[in-house]
Jmol script that loads the backbone (N, CA, C; Angstrom):
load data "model"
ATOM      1  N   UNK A   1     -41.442 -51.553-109.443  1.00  0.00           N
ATOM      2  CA  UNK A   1     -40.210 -52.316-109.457  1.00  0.00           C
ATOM      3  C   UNK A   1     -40.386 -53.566-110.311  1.00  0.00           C
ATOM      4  N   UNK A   2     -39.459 -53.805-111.302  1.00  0.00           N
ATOM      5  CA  UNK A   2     -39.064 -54.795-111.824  1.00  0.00           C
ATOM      6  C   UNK A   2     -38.908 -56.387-110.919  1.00  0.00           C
ATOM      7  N   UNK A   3     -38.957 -57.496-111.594  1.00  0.00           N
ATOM      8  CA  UNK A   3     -39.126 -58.498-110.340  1.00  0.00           C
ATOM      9  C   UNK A   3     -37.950 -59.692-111.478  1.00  0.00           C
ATOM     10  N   UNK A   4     -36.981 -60.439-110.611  1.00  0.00           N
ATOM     11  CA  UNK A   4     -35.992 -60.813-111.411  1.00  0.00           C
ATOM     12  C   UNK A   4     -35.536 -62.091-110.801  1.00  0.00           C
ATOM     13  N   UNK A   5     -35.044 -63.613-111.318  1.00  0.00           N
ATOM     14  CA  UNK A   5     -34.924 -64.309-110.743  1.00  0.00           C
ATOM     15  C   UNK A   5     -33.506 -64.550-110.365  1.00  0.00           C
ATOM     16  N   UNK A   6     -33.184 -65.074-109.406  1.00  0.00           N
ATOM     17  CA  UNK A   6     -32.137 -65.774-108.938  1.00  0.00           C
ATOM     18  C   UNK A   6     -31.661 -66.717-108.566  1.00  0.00           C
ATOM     19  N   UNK A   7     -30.608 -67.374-109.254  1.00  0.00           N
ATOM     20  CA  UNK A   7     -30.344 -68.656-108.663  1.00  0.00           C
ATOM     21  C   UNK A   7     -29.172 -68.468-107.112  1.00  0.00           C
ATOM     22  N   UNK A   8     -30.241 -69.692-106.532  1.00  0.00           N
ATOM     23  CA  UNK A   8     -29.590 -69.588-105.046  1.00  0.00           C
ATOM     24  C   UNK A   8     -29.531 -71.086-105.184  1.00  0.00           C
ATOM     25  N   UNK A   9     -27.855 -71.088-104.132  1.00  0.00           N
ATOM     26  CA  UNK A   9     -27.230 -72.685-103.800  1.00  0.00           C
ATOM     27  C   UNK A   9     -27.303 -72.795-102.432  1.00  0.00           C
ATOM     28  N   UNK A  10     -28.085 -73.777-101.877  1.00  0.00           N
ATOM     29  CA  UNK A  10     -28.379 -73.753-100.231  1.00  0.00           C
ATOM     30  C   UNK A  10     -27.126 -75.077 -99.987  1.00  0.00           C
ATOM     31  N   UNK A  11     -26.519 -74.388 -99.042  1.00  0.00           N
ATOM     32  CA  UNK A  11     -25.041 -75.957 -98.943  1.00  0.00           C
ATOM     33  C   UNK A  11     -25.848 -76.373 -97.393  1.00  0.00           C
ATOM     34  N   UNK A  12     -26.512 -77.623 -96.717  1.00  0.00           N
ATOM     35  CA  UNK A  12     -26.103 -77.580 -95.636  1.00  0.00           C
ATOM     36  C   UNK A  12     -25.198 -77.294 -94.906  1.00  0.00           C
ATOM     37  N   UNK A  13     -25.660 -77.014 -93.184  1.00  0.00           N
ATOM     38  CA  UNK A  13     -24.072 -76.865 -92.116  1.00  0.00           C
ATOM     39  C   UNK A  13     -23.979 -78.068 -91.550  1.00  0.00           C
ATOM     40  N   UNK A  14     -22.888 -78.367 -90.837  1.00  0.00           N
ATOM     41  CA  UNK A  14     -23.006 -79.258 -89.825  1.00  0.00           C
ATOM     42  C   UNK A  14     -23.754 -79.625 -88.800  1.00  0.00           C
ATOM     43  N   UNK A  15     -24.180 -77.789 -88.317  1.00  0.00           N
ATOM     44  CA  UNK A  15     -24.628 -77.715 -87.287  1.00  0.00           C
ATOM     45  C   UNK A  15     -25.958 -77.550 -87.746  1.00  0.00           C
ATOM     46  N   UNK A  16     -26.628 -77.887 -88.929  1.00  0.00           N
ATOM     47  CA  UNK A  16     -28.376 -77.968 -89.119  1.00  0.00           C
ATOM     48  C   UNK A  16     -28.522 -76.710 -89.698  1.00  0.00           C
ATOM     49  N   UNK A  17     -29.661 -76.820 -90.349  1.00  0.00           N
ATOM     50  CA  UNK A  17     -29.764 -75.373 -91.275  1.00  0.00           C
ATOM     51  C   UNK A  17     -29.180 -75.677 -92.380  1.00  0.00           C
ATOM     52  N   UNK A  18     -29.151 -74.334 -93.454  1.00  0.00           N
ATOM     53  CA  UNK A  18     -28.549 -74.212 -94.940  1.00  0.00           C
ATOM     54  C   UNK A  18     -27.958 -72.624 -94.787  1.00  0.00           C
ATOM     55  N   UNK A  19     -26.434 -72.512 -95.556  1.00  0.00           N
ATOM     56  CA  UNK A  19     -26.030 -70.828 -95.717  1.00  0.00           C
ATOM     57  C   UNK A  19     -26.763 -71.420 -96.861  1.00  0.00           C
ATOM     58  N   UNK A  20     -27.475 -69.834 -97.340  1.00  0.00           N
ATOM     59  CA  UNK A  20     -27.803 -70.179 -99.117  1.00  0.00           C
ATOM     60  C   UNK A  20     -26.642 -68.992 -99.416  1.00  0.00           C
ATOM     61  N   UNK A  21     -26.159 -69.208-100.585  1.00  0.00           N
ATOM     62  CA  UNK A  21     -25.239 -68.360-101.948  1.00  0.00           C
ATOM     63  C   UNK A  21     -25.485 -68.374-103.086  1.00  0.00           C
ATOM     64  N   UNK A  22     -25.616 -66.605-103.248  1.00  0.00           N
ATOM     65  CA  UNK A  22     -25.805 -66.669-105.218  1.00  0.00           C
ATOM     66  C   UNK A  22     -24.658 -66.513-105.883  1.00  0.00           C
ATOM     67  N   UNK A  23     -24.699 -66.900-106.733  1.00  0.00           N
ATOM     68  CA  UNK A  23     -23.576 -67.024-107.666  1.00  0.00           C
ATOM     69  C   UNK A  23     -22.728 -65.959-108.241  1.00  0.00           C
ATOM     70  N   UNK A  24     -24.144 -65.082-108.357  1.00  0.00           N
ATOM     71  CA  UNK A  24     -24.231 -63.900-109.357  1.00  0.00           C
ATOM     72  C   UNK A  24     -23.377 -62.907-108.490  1.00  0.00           C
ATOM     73  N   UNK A  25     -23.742 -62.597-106.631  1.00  0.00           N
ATOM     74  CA  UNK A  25     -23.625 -61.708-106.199  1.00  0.00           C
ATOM     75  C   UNK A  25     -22.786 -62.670-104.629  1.00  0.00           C
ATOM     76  N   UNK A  26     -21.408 -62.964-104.709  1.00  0.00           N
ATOM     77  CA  UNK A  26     -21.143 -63.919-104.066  1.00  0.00           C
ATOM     78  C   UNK A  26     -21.024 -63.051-102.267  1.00  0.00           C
ATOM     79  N   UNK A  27     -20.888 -61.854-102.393  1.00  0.00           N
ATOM     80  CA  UNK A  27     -20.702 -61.359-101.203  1.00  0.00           C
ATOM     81  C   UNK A  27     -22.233 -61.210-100.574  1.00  0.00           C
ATOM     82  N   UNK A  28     -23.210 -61.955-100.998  1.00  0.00           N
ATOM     83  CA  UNK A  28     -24.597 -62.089-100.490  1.00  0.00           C
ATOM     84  C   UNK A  28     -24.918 -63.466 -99.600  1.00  0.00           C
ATOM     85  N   UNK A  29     -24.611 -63.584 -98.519  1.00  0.00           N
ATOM     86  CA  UNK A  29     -24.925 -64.918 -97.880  1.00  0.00           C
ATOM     87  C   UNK A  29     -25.897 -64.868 -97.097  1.00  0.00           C
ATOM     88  N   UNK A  30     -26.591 -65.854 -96.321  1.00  0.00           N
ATOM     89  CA  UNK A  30     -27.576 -65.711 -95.648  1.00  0.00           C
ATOM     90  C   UNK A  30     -27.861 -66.865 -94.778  1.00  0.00           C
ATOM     91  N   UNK A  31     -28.647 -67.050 -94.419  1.00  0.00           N
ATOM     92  CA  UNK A  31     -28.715 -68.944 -93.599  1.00  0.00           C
ATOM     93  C   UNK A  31     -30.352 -68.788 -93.155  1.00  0.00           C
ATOM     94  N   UNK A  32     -30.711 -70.473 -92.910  1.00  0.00           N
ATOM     95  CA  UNK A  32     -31.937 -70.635 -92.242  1.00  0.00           C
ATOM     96  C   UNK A  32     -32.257 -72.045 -91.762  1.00  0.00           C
ATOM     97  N   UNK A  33     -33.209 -72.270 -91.100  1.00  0.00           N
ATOM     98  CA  UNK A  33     -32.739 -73.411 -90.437  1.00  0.00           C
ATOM     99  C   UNK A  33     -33.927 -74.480 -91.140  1.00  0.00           C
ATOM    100  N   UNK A  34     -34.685 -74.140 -92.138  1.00  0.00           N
ATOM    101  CA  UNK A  34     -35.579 -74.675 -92.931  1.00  0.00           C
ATOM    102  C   UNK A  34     -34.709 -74.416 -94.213  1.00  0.00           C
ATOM    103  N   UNK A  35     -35.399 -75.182 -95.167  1.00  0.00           N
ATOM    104  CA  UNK A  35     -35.068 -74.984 -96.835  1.00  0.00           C
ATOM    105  C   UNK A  35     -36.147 -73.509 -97.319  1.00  0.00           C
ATOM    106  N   UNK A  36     -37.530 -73.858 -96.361  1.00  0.00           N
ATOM    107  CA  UNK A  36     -38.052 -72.660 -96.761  1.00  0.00           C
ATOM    108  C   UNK A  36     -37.887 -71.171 -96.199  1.00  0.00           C
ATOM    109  N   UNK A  37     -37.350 -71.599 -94.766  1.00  0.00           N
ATOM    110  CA  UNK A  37     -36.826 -70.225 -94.516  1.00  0.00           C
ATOM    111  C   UNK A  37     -35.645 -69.759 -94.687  1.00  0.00           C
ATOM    112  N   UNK A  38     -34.379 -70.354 -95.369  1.00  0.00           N
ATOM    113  CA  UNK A  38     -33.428 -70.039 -95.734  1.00  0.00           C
ATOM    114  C   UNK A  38     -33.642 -69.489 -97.488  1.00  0.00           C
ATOM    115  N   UNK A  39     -34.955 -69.703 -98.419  1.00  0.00           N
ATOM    116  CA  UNK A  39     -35.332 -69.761 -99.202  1.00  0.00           C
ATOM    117  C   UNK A  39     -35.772 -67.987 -98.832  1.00  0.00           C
ATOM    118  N   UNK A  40     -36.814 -67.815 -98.197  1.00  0.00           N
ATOM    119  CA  UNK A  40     -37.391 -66.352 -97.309  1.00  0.00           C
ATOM    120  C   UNK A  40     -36.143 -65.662 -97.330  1.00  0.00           C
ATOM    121  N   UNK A  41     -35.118 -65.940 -96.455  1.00  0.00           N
ATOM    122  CA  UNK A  41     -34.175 -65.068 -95.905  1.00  0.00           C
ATOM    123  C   UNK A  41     -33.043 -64.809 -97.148  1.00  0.00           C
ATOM    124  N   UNK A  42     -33.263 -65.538 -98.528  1.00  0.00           N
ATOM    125  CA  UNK A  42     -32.380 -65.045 -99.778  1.00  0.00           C
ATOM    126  C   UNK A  42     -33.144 -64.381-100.459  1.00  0.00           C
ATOM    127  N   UNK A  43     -34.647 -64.250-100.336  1.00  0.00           N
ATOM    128  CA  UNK A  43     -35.117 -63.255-100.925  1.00  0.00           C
ATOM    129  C   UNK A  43     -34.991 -62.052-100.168  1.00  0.00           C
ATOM    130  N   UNK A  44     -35.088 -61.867 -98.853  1.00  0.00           N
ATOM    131  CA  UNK A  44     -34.829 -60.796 -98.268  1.00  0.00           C
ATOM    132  C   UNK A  44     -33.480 -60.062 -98.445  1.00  0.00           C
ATOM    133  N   UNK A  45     -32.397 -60.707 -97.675  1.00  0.00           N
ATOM    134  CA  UNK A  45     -31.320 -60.765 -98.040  1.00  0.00           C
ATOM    135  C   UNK A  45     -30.757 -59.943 -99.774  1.00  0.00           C
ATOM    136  N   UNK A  46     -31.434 -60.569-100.988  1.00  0.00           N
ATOM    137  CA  UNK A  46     -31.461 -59.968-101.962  1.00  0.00           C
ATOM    138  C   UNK A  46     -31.464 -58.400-102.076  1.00  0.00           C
ATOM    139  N   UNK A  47     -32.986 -58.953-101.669  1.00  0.00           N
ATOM    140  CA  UNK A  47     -33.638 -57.608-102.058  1.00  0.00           C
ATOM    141  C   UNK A  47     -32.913 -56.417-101.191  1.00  0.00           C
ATOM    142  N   UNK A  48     -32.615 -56.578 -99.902  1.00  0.00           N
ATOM    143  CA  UNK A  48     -31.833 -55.374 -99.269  1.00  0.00           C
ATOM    144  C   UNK A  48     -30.393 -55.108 -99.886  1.00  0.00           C
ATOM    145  N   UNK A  49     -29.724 -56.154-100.636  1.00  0.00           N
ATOM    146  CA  UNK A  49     -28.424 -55.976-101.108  1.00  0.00           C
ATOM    147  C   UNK A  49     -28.679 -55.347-102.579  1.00  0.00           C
ATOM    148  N   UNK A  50     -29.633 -55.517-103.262  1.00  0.00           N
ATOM    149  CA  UNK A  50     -30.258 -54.850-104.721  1.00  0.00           C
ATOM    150  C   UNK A  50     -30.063 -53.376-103.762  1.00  0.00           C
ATOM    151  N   UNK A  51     -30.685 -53.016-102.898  1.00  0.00           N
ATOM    152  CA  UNK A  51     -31.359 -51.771-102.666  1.00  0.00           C
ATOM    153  C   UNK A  51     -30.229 -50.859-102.120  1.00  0.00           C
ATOM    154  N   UNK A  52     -29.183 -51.808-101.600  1.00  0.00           N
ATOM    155  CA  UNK A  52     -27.609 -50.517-101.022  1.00  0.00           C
ATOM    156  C   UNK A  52     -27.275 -50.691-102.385  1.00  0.00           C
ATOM    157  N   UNK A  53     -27.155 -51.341-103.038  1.00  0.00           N
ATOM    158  CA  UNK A  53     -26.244 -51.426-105.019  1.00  0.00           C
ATOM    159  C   UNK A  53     -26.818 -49.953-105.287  1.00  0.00           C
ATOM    160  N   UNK A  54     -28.196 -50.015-105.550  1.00  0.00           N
ATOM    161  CA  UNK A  54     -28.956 -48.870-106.013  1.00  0.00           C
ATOM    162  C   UNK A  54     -28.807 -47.703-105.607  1.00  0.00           C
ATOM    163  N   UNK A  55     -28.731 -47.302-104.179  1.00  0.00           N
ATOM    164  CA  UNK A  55     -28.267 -46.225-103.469  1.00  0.00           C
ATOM    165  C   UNK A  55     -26.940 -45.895-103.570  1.00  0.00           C
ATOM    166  N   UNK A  56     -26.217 -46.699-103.992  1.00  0.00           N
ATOM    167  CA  UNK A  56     -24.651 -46.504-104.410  1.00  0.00           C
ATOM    168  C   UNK A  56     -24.293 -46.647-105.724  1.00  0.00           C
ATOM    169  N   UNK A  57     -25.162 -46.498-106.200  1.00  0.00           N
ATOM    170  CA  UNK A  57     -24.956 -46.725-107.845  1.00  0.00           C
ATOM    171  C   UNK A  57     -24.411 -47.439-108.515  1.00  0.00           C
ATOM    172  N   UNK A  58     -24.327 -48.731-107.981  1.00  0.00           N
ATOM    173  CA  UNK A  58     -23.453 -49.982-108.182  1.00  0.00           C
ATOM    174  C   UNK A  58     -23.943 -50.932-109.843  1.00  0.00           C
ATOM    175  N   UNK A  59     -23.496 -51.733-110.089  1.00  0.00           N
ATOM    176  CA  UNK A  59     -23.913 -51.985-111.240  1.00  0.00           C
ATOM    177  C   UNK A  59     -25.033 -52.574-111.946  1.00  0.00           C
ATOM    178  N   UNK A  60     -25.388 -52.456-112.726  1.00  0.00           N
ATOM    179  CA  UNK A  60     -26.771 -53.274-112.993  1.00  0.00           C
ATOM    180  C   UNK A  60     -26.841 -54.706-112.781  1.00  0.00           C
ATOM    181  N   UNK A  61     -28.146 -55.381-112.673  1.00  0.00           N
ATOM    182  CA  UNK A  61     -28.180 -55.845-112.368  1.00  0.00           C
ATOM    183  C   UNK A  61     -27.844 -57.086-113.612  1.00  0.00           C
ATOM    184  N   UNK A  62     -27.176 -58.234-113.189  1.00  0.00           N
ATOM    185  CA  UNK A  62     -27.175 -59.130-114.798  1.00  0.00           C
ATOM    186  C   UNK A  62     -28.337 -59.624-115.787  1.00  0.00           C
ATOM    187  N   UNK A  63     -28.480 -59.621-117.120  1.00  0.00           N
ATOM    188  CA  UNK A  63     -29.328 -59.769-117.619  1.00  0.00           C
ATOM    189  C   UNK A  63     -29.247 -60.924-117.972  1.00  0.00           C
ATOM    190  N   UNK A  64     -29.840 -62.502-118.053  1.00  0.00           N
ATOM    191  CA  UNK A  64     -29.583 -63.367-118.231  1.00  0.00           C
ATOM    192  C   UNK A  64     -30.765 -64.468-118.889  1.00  0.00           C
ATOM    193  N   UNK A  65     -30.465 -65.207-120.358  1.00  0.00           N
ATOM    194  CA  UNK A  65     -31.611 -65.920-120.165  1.00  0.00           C
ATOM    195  C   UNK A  65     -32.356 -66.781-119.576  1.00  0.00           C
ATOM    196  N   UNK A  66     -33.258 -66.660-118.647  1.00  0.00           N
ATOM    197  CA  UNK A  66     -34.054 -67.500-117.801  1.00  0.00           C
ATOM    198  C   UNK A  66     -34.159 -69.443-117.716  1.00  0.00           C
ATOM    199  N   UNK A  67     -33.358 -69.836-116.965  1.00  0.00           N
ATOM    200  CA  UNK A  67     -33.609 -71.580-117.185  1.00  0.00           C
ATOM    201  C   UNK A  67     -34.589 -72.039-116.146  1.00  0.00           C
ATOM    202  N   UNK A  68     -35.446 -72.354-116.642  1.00  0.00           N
ATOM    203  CA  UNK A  68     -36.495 -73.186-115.962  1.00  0.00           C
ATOM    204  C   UNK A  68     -36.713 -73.988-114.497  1.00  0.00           C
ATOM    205  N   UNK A  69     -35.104 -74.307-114.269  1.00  0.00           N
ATOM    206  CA  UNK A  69     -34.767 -75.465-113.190  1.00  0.00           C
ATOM    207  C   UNK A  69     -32.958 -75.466-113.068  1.00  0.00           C
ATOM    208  N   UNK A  70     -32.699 -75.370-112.147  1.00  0.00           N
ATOM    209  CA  UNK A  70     -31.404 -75.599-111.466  1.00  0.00           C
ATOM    210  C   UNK A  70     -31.555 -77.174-110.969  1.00  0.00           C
ATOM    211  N   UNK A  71     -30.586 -78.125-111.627  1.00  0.00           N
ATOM    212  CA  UNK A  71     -30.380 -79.440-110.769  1.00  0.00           C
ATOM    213  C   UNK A  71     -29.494 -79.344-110.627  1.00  0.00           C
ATOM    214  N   UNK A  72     -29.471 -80.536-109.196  1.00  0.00           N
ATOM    215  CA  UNK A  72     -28.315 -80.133-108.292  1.00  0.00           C
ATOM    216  C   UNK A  72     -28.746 -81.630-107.630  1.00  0.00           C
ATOM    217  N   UNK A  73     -27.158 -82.693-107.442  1.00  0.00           N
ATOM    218  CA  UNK A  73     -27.032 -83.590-107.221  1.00  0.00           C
ATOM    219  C   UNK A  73     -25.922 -84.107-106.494  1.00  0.00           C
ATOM    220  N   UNK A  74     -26.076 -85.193-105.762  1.00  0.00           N
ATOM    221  CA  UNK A  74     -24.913 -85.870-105.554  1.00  0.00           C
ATOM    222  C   UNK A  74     -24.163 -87.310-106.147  1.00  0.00           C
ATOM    223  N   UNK A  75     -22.966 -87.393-106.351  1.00  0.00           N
ATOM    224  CA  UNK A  75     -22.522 -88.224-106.423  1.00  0.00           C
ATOM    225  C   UNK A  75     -21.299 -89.033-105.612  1.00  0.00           C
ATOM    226  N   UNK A  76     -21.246 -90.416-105.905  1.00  0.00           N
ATOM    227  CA  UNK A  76     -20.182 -91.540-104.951  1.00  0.00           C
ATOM    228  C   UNK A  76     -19.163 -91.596-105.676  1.00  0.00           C
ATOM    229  N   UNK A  77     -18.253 -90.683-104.836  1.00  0.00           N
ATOM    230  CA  UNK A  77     -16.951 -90.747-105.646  1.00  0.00           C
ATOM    231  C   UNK A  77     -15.905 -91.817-104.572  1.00  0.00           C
ATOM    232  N   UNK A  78     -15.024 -92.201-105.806  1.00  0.00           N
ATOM    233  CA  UNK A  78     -14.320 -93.253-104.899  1.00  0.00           C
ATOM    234  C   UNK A  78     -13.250 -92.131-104.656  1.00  0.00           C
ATOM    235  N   UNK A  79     -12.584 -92.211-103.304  1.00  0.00           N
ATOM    236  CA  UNK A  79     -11.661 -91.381-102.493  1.00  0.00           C
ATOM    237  C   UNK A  79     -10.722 -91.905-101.954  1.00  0.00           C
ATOM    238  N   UNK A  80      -9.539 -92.046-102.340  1.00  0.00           N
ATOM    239  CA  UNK A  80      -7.915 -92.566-101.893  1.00  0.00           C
ATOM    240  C   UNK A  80      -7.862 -92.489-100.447  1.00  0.00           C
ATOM    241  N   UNK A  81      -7.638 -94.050-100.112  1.00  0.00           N
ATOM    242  CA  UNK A  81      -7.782 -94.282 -98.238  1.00  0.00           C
ATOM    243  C   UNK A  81      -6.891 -92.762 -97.530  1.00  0.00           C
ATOM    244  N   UNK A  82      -5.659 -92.083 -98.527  1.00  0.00           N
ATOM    245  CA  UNK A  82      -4.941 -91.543 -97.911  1.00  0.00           C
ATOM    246  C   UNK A  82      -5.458 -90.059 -97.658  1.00  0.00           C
ATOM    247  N   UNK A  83      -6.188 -89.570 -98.256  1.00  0.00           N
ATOM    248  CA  UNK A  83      -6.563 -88.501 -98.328  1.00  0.00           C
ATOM    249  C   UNK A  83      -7.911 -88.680 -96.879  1.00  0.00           C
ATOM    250  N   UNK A  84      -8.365 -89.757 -96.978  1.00  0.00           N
ATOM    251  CA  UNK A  84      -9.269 -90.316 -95.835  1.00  0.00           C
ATOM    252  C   UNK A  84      -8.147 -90.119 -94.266  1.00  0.00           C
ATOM    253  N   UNK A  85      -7.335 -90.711 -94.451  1.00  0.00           N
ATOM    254  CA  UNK A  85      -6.882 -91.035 -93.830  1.00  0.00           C
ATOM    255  C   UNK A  85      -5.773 -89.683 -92.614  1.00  0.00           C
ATOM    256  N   UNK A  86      -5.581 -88.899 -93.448  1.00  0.00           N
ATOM    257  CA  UNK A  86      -5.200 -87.414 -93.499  1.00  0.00           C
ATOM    258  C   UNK A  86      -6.032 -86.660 -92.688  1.00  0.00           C
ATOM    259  N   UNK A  87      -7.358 -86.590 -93.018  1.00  0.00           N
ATOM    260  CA  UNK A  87      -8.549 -86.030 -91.842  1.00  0.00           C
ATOM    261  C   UNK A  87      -8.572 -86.443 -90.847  1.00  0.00           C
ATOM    262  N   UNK A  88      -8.706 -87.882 -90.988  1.00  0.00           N
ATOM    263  CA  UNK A  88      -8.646 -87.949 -89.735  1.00  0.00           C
ATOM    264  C   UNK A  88      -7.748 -87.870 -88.580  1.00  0.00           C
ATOM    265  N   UNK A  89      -6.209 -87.598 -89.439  1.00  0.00           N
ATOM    266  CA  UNK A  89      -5.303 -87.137 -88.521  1.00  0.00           C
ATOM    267  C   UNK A  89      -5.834 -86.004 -87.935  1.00  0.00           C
ATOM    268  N   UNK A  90      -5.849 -85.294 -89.135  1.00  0.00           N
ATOM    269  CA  UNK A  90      -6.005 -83.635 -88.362  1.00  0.00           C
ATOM    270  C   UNK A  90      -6.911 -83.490 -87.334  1.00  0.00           C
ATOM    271  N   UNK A  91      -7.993 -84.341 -87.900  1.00  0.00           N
ATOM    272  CA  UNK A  91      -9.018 -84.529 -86.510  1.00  0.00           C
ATOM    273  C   UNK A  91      -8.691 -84.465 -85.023  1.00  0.00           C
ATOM    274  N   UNK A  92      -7.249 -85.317 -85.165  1.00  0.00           N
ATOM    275  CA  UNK A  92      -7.146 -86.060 -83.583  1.00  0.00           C
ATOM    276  C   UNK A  92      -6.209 -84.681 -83.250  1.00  0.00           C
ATOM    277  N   UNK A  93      -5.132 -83.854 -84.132  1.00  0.00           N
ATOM    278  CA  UNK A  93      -4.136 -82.877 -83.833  1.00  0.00           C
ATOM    279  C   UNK A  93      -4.848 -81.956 -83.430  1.00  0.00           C
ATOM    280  N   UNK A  94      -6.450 -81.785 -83.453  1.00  0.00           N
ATOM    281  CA  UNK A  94      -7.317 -80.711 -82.981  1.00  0.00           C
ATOM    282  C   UNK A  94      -7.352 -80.505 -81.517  1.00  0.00           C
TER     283      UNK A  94
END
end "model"
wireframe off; spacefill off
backbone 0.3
color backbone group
């Protein structure tokens, strides 16, 4: 077997842990309650979703040139009191 990389986006939850999502193959999700075992569980995860594609003859896999590093950051965005202010309605209508 061929061996192929993937970029995976780990979003934290609220509730602790990371879902990770690939980009490539968006109906592939997964979760873990480490960075490294949510890291484990998208390679697994992968690899069993490569392996029903294959058995179903689904499409190849994308060929893509290789980038070195995925960054991934945050930024302070300024946010209109009202749109603030909106959540927290809904908050309380909960």
């Amino acid at each position: 077997m061929a061996q192929r990389k993937f970029t995976v986006i780990l979003l934290p939850l609220e509730t602790g842990g990371y879902q990770v999502h690939f980009p490539d193959y968006p109906d592939c999700i997964t979760v873990g309650d480490t960075v490294d075992e949510a890291l484990e569980h998208a390679k697994e995860a992968m690899e069993l979703h490569l392996s029903v594609e294959a058995e179903e003859g689904g499409d190849p896999v994308p060929e893509y040139v290789h980038v070195s590093h995925v960054v991934v950051g945050e930024v302070d965005v300024e946010v209109p009191d009202s749109l603030i202010e909106a959540k927290e309605e809904a908050k309380q209508t909960v």
